[in-house]
MARNUZA-233304 format. One line per 2 residues: for each residue x, y, z of N, C-alpha, C, CB. Coordinates in steps of 0.05 Angstrom, whole numbers, padded with zeros to 5 digits. Atoms other than C-alpha are relative to their C-alpha. Glycine has a CB too. Layout:
X,Y,Z,X,Y,Z,X,Y,Z,X,Y,Z  ...
***
This chain:
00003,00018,-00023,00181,-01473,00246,00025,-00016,00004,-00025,-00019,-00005  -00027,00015,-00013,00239,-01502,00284,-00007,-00034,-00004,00006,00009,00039
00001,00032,-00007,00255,-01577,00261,00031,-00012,00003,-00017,-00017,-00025  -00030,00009,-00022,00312,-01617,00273,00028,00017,00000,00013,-00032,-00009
-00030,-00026,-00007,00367,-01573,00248,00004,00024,00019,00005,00017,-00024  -00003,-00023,-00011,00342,-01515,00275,00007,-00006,00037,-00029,00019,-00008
-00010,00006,-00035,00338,-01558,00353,00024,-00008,00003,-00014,-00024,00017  -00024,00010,-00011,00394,-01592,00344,00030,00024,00008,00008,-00022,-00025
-00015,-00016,-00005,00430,-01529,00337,00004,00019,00030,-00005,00013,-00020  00008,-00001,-00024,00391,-01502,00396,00015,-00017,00027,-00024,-00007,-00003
-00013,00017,-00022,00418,-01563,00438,00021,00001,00003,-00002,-00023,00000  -00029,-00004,-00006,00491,-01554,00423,00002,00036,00008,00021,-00012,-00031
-00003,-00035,-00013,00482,-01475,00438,-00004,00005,00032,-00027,00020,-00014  -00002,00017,-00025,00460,-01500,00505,00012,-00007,00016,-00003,-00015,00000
-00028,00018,-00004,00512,-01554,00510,00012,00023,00019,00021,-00008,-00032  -00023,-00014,-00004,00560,-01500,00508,00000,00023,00031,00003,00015,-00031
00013,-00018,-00019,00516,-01450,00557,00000,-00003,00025,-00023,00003,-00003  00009,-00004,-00024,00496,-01486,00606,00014,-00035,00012,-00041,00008,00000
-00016,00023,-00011,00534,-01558,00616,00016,00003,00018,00014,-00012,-00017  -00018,-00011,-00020,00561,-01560,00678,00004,00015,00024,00009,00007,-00008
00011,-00019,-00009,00531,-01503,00706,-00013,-00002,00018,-00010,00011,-00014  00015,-00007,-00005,00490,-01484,00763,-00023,00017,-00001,00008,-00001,00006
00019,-00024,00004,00425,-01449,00756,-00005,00016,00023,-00026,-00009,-00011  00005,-00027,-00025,00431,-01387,00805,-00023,00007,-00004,00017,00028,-00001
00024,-00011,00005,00367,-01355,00784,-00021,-00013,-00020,00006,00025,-00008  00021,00025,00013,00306,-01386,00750,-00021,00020,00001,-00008,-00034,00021
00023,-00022,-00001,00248,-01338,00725,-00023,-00002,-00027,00017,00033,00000  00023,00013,00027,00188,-01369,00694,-00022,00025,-00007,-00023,-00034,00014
00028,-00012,-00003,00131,-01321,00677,-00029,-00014,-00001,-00001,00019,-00020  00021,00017,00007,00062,-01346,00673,-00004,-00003,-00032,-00024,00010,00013
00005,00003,00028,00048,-01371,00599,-00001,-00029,-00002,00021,00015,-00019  00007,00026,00012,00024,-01431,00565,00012,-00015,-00008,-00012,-00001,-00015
-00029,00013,-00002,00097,-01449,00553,00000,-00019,00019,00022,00019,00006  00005,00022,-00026,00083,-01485,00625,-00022,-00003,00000,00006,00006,00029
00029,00027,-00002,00032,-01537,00610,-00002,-00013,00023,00002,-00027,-00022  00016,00011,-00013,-00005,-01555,00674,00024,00004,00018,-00016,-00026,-00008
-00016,-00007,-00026,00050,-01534,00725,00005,00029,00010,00027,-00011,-00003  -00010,-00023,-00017,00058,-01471,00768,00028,00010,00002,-00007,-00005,00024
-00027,-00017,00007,00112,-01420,00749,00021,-00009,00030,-00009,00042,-00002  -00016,00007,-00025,00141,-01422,00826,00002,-00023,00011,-00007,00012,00018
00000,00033,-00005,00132,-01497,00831,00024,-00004,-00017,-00031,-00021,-00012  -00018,00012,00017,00176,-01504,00772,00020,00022,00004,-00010,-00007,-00030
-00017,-00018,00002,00221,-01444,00790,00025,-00020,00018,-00011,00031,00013  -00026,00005,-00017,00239,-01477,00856,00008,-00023,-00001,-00002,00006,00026
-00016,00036,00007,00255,-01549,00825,00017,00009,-00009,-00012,-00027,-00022  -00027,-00007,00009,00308,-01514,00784,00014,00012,00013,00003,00012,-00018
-00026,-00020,-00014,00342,-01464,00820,00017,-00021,00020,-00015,00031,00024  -00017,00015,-00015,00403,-01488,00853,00023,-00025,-00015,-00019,-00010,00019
-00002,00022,00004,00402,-01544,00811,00025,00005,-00024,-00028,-00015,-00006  -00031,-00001,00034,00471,-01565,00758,-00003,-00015,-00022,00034,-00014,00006
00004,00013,00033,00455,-01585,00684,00022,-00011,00000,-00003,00020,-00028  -00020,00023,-00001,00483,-01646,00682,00012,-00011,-00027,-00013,-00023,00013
-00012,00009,00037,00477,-01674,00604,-00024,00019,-00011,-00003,-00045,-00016  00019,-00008,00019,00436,-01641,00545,-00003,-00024,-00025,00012,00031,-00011
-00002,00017,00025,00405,-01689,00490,-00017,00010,-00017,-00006,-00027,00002  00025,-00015,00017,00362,-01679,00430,-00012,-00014,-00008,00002,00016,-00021
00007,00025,00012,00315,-01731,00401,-00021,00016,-00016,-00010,-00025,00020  00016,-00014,00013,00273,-01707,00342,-00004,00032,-00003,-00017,-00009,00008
00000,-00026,-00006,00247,-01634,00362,-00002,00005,00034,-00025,00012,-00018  -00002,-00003,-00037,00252,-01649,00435,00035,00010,00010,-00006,-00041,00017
-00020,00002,-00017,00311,-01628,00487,-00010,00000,00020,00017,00014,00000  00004,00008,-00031,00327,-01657,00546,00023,00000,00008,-00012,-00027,00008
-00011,-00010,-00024,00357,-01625,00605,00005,-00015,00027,-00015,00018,00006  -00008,00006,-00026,00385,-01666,00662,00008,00007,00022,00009,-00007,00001
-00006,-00019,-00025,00391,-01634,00726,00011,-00022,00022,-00032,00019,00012  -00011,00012,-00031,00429,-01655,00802,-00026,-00013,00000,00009,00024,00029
00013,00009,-00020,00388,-01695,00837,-00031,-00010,-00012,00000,00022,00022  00014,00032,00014,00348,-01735,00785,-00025,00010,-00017,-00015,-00028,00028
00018,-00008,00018,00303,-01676,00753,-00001,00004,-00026,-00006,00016,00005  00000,-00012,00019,00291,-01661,00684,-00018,00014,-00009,00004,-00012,-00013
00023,-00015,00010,00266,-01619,00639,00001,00006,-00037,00001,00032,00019  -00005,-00007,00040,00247,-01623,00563,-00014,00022,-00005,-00015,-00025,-00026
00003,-00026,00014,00238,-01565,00519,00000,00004,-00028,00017,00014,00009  00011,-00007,00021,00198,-01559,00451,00002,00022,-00002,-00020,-00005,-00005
00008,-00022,00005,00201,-01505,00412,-00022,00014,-00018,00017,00006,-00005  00028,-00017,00008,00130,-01505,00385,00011,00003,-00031,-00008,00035,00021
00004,-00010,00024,00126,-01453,00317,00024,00028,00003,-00037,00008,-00005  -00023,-00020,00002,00178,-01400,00346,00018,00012,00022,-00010,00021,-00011
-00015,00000,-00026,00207,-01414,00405,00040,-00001,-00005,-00014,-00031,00019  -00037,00004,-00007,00291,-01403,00415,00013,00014,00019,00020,00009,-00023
-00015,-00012,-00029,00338,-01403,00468,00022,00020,-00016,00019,-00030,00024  -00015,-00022,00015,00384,-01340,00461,00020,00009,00023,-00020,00026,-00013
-00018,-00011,-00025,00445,-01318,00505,-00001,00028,00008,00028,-00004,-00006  00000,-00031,00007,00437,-01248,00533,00031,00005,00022,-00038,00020,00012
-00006,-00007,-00014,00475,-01215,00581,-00015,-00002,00037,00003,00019,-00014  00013,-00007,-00020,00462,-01219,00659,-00010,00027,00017,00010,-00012,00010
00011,-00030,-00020,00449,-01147,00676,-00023,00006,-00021,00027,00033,00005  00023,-00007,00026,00397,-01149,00611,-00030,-00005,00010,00004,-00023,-00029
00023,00009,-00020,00327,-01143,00642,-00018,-00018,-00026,-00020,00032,00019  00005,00023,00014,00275,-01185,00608,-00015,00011,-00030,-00021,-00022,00020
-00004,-00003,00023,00270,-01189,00537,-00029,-00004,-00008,00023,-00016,-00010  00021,00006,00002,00214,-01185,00491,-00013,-00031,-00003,-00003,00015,-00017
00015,00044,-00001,00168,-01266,00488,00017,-00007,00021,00010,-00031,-00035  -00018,00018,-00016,00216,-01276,00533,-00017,-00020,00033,00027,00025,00010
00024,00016,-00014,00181,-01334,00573,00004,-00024,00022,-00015,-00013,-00024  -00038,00009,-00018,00252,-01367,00615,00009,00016,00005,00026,-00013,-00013
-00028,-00014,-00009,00301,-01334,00647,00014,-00030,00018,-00007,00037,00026  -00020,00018,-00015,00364,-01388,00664,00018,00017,00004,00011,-00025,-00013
-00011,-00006,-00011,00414,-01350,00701,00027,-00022,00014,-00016,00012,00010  -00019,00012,-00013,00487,-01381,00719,00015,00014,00012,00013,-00013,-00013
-00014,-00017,-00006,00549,-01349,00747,00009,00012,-00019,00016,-00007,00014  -00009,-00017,00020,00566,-01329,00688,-00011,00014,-00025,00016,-00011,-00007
00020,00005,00029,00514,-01335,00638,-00037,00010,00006,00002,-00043,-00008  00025,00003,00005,00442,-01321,00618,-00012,00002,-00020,-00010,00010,00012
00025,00017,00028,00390,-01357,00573,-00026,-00001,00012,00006,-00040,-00008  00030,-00002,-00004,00329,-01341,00561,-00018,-00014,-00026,-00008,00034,00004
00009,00022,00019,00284,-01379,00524,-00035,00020,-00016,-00008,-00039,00025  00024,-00012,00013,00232,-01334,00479,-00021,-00012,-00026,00013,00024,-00010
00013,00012,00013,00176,-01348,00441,-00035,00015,00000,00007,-00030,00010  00022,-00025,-00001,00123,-01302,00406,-00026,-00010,00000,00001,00020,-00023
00022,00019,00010,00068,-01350,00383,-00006,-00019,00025,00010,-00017,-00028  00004,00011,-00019,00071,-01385,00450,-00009,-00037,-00003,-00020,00019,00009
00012,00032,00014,00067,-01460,00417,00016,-00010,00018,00007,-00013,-00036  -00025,00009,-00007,00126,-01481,00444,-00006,-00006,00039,00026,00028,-00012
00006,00009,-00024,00130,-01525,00515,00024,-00016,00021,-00022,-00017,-00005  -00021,00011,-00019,00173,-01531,00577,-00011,-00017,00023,00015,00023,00012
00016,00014,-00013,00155,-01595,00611,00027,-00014,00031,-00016,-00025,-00025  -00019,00005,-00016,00188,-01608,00682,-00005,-00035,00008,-00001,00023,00024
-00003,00013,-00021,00201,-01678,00725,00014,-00002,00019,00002,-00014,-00004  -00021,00004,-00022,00217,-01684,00786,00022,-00028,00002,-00019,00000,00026
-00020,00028,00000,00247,-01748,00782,00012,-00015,-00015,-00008,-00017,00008  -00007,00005,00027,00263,-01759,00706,-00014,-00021,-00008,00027,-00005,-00005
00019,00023,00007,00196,-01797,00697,00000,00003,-00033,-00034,00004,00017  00003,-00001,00025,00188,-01813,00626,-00020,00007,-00009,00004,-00017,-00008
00023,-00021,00012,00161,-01760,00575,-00014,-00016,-00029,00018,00037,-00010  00015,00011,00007,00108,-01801,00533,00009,00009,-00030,-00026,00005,00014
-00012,-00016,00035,00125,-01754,00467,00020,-00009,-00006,00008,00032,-00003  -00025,00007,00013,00196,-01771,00466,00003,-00031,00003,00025,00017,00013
-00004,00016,00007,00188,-01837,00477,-00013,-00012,-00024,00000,-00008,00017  00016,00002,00023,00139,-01845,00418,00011,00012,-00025,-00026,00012,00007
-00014,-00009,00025,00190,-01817,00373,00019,-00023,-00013,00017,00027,00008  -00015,00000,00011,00221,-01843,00312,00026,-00006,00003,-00005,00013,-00005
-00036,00004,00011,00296,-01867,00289,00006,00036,-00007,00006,-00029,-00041  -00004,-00017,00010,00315,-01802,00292,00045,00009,-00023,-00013,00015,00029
-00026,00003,00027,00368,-01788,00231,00027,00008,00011,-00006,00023,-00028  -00025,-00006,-00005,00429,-01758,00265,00005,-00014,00027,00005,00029,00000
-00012,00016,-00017,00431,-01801,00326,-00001,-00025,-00001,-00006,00004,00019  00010,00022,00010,00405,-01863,00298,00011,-00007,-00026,-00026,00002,00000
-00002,-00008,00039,00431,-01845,00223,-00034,-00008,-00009,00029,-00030,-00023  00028,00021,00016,00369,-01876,00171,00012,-00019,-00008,-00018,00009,-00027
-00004,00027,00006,00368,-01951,00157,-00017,00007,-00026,-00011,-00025,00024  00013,-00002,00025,00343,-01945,00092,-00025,-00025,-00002,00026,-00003,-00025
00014,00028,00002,00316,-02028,00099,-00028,00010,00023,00026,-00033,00013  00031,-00011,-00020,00268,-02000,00163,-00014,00015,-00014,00003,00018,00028
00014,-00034,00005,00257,-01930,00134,-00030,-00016,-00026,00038,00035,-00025  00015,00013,00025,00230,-01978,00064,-00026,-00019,00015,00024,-00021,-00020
00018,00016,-00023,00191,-02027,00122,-00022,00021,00012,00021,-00013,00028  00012,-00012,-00008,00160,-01970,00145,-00020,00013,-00012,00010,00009,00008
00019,-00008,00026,00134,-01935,00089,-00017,-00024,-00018,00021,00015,-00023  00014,00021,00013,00106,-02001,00064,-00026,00001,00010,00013,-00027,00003
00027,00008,-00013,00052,-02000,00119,-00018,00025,-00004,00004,-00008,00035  00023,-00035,00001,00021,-01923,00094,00003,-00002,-00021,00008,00035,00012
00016,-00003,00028,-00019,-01913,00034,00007,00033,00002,-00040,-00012,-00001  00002,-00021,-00002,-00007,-01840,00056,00020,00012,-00033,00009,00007,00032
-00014,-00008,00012,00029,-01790,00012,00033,-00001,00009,-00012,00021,-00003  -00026,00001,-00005,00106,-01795,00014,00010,00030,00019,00013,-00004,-00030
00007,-00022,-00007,00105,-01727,00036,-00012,00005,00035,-00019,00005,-00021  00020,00002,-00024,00054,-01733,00098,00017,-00022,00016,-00035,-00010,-00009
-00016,00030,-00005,00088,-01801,00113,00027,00009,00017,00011,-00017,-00033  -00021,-00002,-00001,00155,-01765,00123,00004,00018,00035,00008,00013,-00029
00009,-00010,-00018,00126,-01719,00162,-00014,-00003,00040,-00010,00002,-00016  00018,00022,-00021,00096,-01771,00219,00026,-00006,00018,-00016,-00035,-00018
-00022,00001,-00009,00146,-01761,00275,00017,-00030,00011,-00004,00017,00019  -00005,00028,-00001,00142,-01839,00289,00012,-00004,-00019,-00020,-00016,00001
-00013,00010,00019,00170,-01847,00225,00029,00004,-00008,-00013,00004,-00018  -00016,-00002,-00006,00231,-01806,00232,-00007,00032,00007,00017,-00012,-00016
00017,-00025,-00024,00226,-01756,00289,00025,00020,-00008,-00002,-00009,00046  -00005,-00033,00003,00243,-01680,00275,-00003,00006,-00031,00034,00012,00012
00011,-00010,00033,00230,-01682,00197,-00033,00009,00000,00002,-00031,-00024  00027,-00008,00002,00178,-01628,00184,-00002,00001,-00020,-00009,00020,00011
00014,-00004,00017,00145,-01593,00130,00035,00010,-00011,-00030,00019,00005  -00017,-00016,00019,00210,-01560,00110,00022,-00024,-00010,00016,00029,00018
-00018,00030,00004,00260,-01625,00110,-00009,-00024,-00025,-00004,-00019,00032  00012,00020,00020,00214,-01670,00070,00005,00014,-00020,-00029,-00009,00002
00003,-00004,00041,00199,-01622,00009,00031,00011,00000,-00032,00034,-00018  -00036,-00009,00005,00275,-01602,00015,00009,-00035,-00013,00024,00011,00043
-00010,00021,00007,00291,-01682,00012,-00008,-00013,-00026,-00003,-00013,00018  00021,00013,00031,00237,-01697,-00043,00009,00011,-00020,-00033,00006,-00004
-00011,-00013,00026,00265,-01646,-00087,00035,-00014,-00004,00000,00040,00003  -00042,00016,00002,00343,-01678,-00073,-00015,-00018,-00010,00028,-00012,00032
00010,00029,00011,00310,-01739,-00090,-00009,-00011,-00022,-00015,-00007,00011  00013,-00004,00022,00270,-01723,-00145,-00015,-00013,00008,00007,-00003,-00024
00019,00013,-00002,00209,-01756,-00121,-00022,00013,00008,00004,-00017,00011  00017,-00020,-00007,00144,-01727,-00127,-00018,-00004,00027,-00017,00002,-00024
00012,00005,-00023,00113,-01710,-00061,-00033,-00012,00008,00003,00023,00008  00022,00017,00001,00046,-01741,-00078,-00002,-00026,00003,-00009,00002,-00018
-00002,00036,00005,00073,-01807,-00096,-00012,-00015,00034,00044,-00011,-00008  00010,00004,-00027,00042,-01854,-00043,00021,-00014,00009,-00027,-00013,00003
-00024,00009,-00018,00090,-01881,00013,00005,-00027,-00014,-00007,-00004,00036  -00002,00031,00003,00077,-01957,-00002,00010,-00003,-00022,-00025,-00016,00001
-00022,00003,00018,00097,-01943,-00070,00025,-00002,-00007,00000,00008,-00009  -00033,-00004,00008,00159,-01913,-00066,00018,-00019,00016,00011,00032,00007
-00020,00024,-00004,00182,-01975,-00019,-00006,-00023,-00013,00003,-00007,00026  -00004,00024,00025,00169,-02025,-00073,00028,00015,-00012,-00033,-00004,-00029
-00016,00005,00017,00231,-01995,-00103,00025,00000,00015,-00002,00015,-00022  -00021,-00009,-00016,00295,-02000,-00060,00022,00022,00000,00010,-00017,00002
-00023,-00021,00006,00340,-01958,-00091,-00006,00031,-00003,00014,-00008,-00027  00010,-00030,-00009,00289,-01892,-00087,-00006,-00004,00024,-00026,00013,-00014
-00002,00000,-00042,00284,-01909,-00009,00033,00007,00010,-00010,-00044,00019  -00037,-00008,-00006,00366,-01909,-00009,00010,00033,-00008,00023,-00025,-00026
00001,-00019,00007,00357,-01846,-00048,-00009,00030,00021,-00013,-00008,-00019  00020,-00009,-00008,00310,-01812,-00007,00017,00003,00025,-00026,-00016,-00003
-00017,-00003,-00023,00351,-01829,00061,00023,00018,-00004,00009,-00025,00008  -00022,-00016,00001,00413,-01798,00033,-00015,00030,-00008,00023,-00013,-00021
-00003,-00027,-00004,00379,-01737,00018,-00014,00011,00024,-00007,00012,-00022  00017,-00017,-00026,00341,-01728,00079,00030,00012,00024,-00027,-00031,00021
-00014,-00003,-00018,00406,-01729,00116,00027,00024,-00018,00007,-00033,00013  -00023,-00025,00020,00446,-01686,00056,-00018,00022,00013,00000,00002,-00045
00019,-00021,-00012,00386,-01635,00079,00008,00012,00008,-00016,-00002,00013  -00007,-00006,-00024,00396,-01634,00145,00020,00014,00000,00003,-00019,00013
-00023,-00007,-00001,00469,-01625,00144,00004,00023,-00015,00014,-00020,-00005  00005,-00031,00019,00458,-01570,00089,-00011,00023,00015,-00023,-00003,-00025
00015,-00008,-00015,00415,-01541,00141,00013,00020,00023,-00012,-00022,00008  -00021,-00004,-00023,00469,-01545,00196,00005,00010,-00005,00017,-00009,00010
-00023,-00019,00008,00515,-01521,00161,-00002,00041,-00001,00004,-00012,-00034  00008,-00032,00014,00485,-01454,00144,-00007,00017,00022,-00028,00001,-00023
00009,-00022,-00022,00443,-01431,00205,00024,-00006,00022,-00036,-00006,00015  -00011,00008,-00023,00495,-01454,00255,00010,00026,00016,00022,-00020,-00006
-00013,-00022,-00015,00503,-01396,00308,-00010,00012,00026,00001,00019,-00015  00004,-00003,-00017,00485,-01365,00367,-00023,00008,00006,00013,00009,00005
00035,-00013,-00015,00417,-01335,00355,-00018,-00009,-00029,-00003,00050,00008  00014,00004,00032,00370,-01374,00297,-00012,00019,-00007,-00020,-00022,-00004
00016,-00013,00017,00332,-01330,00248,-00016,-00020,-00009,00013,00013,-00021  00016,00021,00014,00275,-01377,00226,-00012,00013,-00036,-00031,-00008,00024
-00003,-00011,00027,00264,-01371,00153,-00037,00018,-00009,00009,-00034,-00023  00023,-00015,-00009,00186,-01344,00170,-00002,00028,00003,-00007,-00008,00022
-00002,-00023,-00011,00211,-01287,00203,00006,00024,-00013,00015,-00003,00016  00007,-00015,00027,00196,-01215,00168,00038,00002,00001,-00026,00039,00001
-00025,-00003,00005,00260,-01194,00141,00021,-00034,-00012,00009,00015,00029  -00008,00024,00003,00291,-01270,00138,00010,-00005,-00026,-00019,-00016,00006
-00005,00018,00028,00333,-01300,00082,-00010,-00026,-00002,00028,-00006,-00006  00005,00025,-00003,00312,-01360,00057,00029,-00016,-00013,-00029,-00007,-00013
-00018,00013,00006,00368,-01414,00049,-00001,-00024,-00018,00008,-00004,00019  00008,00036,00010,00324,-01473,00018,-00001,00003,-00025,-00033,-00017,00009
00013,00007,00027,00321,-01500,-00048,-00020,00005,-00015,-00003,-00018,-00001  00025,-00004,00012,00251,-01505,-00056,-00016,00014,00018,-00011,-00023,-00009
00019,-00013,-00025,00212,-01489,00009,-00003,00033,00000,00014,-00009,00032  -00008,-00039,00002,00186,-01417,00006,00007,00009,-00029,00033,00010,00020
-00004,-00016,00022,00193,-01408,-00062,-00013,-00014,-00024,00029,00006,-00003  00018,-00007,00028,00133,-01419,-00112,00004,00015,-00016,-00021,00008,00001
00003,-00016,00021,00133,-01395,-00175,00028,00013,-00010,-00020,00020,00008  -00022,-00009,00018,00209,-01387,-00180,00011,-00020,-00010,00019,00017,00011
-00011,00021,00010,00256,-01428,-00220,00014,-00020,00016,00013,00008,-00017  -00011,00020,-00008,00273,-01496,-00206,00034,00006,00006,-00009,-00021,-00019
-00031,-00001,00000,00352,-01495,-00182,00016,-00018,-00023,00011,-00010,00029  -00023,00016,00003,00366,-01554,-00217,-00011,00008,-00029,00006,-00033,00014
00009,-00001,00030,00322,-01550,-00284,-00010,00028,-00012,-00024,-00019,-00003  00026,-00029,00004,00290,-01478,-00283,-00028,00001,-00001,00000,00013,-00024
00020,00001,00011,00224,-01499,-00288,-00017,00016,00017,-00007,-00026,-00006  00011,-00011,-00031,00176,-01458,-00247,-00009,-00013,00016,-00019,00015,00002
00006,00010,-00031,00165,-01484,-00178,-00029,-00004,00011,00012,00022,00020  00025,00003,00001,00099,-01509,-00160,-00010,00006,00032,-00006,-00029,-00013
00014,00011,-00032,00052,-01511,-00093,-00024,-00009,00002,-00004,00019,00020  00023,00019,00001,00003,-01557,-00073,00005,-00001,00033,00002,-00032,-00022
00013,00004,-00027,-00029,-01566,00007,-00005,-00029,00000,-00029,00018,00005  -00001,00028,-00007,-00015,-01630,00034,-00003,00002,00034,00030,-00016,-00013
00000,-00001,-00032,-00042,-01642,00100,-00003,00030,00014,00028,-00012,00010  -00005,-00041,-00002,-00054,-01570,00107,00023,00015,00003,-00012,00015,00024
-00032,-00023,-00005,00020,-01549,00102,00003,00000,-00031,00037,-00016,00022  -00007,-00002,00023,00047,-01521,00042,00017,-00014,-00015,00005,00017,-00001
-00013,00030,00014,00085,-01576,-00010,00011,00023,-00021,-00028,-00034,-00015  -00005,-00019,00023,00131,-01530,-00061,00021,-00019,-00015,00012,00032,00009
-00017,00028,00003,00160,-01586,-00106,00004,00012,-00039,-00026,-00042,00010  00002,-00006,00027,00179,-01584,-00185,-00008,-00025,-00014,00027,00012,-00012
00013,00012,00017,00139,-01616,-00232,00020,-00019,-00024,-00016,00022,-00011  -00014,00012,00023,00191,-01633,-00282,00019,-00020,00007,00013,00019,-00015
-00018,00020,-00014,00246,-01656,-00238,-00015,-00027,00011,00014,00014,00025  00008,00018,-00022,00199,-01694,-00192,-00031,-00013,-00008,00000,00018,00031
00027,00010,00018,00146,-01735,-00239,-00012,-00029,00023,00012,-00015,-00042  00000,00007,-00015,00112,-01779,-00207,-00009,-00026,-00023,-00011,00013,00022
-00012,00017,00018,00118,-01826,-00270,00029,-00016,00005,00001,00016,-00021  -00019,00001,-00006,00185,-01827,-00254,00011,-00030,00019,00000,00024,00008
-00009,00022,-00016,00187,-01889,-00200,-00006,-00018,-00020,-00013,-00006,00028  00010,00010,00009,00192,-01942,-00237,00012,-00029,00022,00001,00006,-00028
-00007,00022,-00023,00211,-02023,-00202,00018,-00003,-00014,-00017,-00026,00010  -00027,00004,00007,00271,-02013,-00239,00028,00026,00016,-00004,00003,-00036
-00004,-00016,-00009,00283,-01954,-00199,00015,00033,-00005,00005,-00014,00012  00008,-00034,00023,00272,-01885,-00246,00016,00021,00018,-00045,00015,-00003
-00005,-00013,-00017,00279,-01844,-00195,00035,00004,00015,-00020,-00011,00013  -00036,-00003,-00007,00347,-01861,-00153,00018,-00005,-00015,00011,-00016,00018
-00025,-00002,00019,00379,-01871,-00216,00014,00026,-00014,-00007,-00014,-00022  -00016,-00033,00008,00384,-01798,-00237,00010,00013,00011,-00009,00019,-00005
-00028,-00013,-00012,00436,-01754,-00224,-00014,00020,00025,00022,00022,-00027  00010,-00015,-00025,00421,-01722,-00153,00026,00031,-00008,00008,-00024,00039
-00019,-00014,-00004,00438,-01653,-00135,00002,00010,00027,00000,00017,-00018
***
């Protein structure tokens, strides 16, 4: 599932695509991708129109168009934009067609989660304003991020997860950060901000993650780590039952919130916090 690394990468692929640009052609099909608007309603707000800026906030992008429309664009569970060729007829999920003078992006997506929401007039989209300090445009304040987690009894884990809390960290970011962190994903939120220096901990690896993240998929057409064939690149995510990277120990899983939690037991005790701060004192890796 696409979370912030995988959009943010999305948005600068974009950037590069379509900034600037007129959209000559515009070719929606019908699909559930267009929540509560008509394919040719929303064809003929775009066409014509010139992508003005691209931003990203959480797992949202937003598309600024001439003449004051926008349009954000989730990608759901397996939605990605992909550059083809313009003489390339239409591709498989393919569920967009953006057309420029030079260019064409199409925006596919097999599972159909994923949602392209238009305005005509760049009325404000309710989701993205309800989002989170998101970590790479906002950085993390460690003193909020600790303020925040004070007010949830939830699991640290679930907590992290809560796009209000910091928007585009999903299931894969958290147990990636919890294992940098060493902090077990059970522990409850409110605890782990009684200690400041595993909240300081915790921020720096959510954003080591990320950037670990970047670094790796960065390119023209994502592979999501789901997908058959797929390498996986993560630490822990996706991989029960093999050895810990940092200790060897075998790799555990546990269902939190009904998503899968794959964390190590040894590294990540949940003994470990103490108000002297157990936890962010050990050597990160």
């Amino acid at each position: 599932m696409p979370e912030l690394p995988e959009v943010e990468i999305a948005t600068r692929n974009l950037r590069s695509w379509l900034a600037g640009e007129r959209l000559t052609r515009v070719e929606l099909p019908s699909s559930r991708v267009l929540r509560g608007v008509a394919p040719e309603a929303l064809s003929k707000l775009l066409a014509g129109k010139r992508v003005e800026t691209l931003e990203r906030r959480g797992k949202w992008i937003r598309l600024a168009l001439s003449g004051g429309a926008v349009l954000h664009s989730h990608l759901g569970m397996t939605g990605k934009w992909v550059l083809r060729d313009r003489s390339d007829g239409p591709q498989k999920y393919e569920r967009a067609r953006f057309d420029t003078r030079r260019r064409s992006v199409r925006y596919l997506d097999p599972r159909l989660f994923g949602r392209l929401l238009a305005s005509p007039h760049g009325e404000p989209l309710a989701a993205w304003d309800a989002l989170g300090p998101d970590p790479l445009v906002d950085g993390i304040d460690a003193r909020v991020l600790g303020a925040t987690l004070a007010r949830t009894r939830r699991s640290i884990k679930e907590a992290l997860m809560d796009q209000s809390v910091l928007a585009g960290v999903g299931n894969i970011q958290a147990a990636e950060a919890l294992w940098r962190a060493r902090i077990h994903p059970q522990l409850a939120a409110d605890r782990l901000a009684r200690d400041p220096a595993a909240v300081r901990s915790l921020a720096r690896a959510i954003l080591a993650s990320i950037e670990f993240t970047l670094r790796d998929e960065a390119g023209p057409e994502i592979t999501y780590v789901e997908e058959p064939g797929a390498r996986n690149p993560f630490k822990v995510y996706g991989r029960a039952g093999e050895p810990c990277p940092r200790c060897s120990a075998s790799l555990k899983r546990i269902v939190q919130g009904g998503r899968s939690t794959v964390f190590c037991a040894r590294c990540q005790r949940r003994s470990a916090l103490t108000s002297g701060g157990g936890c962010a004192t050990r050597r990160r890796t």
